[in-house]
C-alpha positions in Angstrom: -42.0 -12.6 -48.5 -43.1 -10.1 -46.2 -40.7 -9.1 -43.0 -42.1 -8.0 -40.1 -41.5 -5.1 -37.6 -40.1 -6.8 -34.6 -42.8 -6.1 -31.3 -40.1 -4.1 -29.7 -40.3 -1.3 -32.2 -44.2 -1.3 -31.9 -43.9 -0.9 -28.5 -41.3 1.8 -28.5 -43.4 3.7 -31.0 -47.0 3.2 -29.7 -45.4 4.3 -25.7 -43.9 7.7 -28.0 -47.0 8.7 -29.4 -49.0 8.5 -26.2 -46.8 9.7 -24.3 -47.1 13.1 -27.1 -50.2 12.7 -26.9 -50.0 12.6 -23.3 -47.9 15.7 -22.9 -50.1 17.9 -25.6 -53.6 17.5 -24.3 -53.0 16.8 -20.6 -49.7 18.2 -19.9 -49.2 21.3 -18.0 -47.6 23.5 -21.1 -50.4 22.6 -23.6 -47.5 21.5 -26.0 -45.6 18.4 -27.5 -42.5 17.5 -25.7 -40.3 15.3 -28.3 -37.3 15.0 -26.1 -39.3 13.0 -23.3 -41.3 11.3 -25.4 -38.0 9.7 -27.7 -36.6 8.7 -23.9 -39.4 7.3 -23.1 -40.1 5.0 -26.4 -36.8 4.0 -26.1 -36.6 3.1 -22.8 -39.9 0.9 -23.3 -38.7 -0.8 -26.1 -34.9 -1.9 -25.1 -37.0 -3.1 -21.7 -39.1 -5.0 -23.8 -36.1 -6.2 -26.0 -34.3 -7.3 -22.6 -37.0 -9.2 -21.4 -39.5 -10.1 -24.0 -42.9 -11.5 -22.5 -42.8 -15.4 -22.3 -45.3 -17.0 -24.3 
């Protein structure tokens, strides 16, 4: 039986890499910022794990 990664995490992650992504090509210092881009997965992903989209 396979488990699967709850949709919080995947949101926390995919929000993460963008936003290093984000912060290396476009940013102003040219340069990964790991500190913002941890707050902001995490922030993304406890929102979504307080309120989960209805289906």
């Amino acid at each position: 039986m396979t488990k699967k990664i709850p949709q919080f995490i995947w949101i926390g992650l995919a929000t993460a890499a963008g936003t290093l992504l984000y912060t290396r090509f476009l940013g102003a210092e040219q340069q990964f910022d790991w500190g913002r881009a941890i707050v902001v997965g995490l922030v993304c992903a406890l929102g979504n794990f307080i309120w989960p989209t209805k289906k």
